[in-house]
Phi, psi and omega in degrees: 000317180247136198263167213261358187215159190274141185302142214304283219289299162326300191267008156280324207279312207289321179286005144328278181324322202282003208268044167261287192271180167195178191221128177281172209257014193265128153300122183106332209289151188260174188329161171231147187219138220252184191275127181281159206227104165312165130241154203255121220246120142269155209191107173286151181115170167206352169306164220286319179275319169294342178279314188304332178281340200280316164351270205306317212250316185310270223270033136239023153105030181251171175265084199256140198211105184295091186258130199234167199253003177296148166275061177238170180195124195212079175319334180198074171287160173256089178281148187258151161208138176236133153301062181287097198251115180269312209319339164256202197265357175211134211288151163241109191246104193239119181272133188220129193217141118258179170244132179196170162287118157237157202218127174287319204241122153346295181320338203271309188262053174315291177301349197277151159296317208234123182233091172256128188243094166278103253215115172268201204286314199289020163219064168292263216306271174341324194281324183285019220226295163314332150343280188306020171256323173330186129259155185319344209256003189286153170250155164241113187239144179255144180275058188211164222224346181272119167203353174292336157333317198231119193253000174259023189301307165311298185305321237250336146312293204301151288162187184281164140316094180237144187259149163239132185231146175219151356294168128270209199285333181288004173228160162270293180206170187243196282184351162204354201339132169313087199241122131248151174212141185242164174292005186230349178175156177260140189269110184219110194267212186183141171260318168250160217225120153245124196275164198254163171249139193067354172309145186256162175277144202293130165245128159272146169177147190260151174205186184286349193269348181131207195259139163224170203199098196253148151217151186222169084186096169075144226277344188296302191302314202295341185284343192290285171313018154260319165308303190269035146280331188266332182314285161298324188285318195285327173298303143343280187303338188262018160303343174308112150305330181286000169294107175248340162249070170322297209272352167285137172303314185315311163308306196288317183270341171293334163323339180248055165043081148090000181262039189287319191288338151319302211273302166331305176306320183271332123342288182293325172297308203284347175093051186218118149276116191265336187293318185302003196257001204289332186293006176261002189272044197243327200256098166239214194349042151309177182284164183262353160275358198276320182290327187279326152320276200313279188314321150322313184288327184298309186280304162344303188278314152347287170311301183336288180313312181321278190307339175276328168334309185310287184284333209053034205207166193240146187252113176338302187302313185282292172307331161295320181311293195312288196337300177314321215261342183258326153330320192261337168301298180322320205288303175280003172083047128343120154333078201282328204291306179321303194293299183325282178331293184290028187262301179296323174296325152319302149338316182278314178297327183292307182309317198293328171281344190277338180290000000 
């Protein structure tokens, strides 16, 4: 039922994207890097997940085209995102302007490669029902927590290539996850929904200066949006045999031309340490469900360590998660030794903060 690889059409589709870069197929080789190639990006939205890709994706050098419900029409705004950390006694106000397009009409993004819609429940269908101003050759990735409803998913995709992504931004992740493959694309669904606590709601608003975009609330929540903005689409993209350390985050975002530098960076404001994680890029040329597990386990624990720094305590909920994610690996005949191992290494990092 589930295959150890990605289907011929799926891995056609996805070296669009990768075709800045490659990665070579000998294990140790390090990256080789080919002349870089913009892609021409569309991002529904100005809410907290489309400002983080248009950011992100923007200021590594792709071509981002904002699609919004505003009456602006802007061949080149200077958008604003700001970063609010309340949570100490003196506020951390971290400021970010990119260049992008905004766009009223679907249709305007006739030329992008790329289509990410991040999407809430009452506009599943209308947004996949708008597919067809597209062309077939657009990747699509949807952003959404909805998917038992639409009993036409096939018709209404098809078709294109579409990535299905979970969490969106009011959830992290959910308590199972899902796999399935077809021939044209991955799904990656959810039977449950768990909402982040205290996210405040994200305000978008136009002026004469562009779009600006805040999100708060203390550095734990903005990361909780930035992981589950990521969850899917970068899990989604590392289905790609060319992906040799899947699960290092880092790694995982230098695949998309320079946004590594971007993701570091940002990293590095809020105050996340990421390096202590380079000794796990030793477990490579794994199967790609066994890797989209490893990332799962990374972006999980990542969050985790955040809460624990904070707080000193260990959250049940999040270790149940990871269990569950080793359970449903077992099922599919997932590297389990692998799932373990980095399980265990977790475990060990938790305790060691609590000591």
């Amino acid at each position: 039922m589930f295959k150890s690889e990605c289907s011929p059409t799926l891995m056609n589709v996805l070296s669009l994207i990768w075709r800045n870069k490659t990665v070579s197929s000998k294990s140790g080789t390090a990256f080789a890097e080919q002349e870089p190639h913009a892609l021409n990006i569309l991002i529904a939205g100005r809410g907290a997940v489309g400002s983080l890709y248009g950011w992100l994706l923007s200021r590594s050098g792709n071509n981002v085209t904002h699609l919004v419900r505003d009456n602006v029409n802007s061949e080149d705004a200077t958008l604003e995102i700001d970063f609010v950390d309340r949570s100490k006694s003196l506020s951390n106000h971290i400021r970010e302007t990119y260049h992008a397009r905004c766009v009223t009409d679907l249709r305007m993004g006739k030329e992008c490669d790329l289509a990410i819609l991040p999407i809430q429940v009452q506009q599943v269908q209308q947004t996949l029902e708008s597919l067809r101003d597209l062309p077939s050759t657009t990747v699509v990735v949807i952003l959404t927590s909805v998917w038992e409803p639409l009993s036409n998913l096939d018709e209404l995709v098809s078709p294109r290539t579409c990535i299905f992504g979970y969490p969106t931004v009011s959830a992290i992740c959910a308590d199972r996850v899902l796999h399935a493959v077809s021939k044209s694309r991955v799904v990656l669904g959810t039977t449950k929904e768990q909402h982040t606590e205290g996210l405040r709601i994200v305000c978008s608003t136009f002026d004469k200066a562009g779009c600006h975009t805040e999100i708060h609330d203390g550095i734990d929540e903005t990361f909780r949006i930035f992981v589950a903005a990521n969850i899917g689409f970068w899990s989604g993209l590392a289905l790609s045999d060319n992906m040799r350390s899947f699960f290092h985050y880092i790694r995982l975002l230098d695949q998309c031309r320079g946004a590594s530098e971007e993701a570091w960076r940002l990293c590095k404001l809020l105050g996340i340490n990421v390096s202590e994680y380079d000794d796990l890029h030793d477990l490579v040329r794994l199967d790609w469900t066994t890797r989209l597990y490893l990332s799962l386990f990374y972006q999980i624990d990542i969050y985790h360590r955040q809460l624990i720094t904070r707080r000193r305590q260990l959250w049940p909920e999040v270790l149940e998660l990871q269990e569950n994610l080793l359970v449903d690996a077992e099922k599919l005949s997932v590297s389990a030794p692998n799932l373990h191992y980095l399980h265990d290494r977790m475990v060990e990092r938790y305790l060691g903060h609590l000591t």
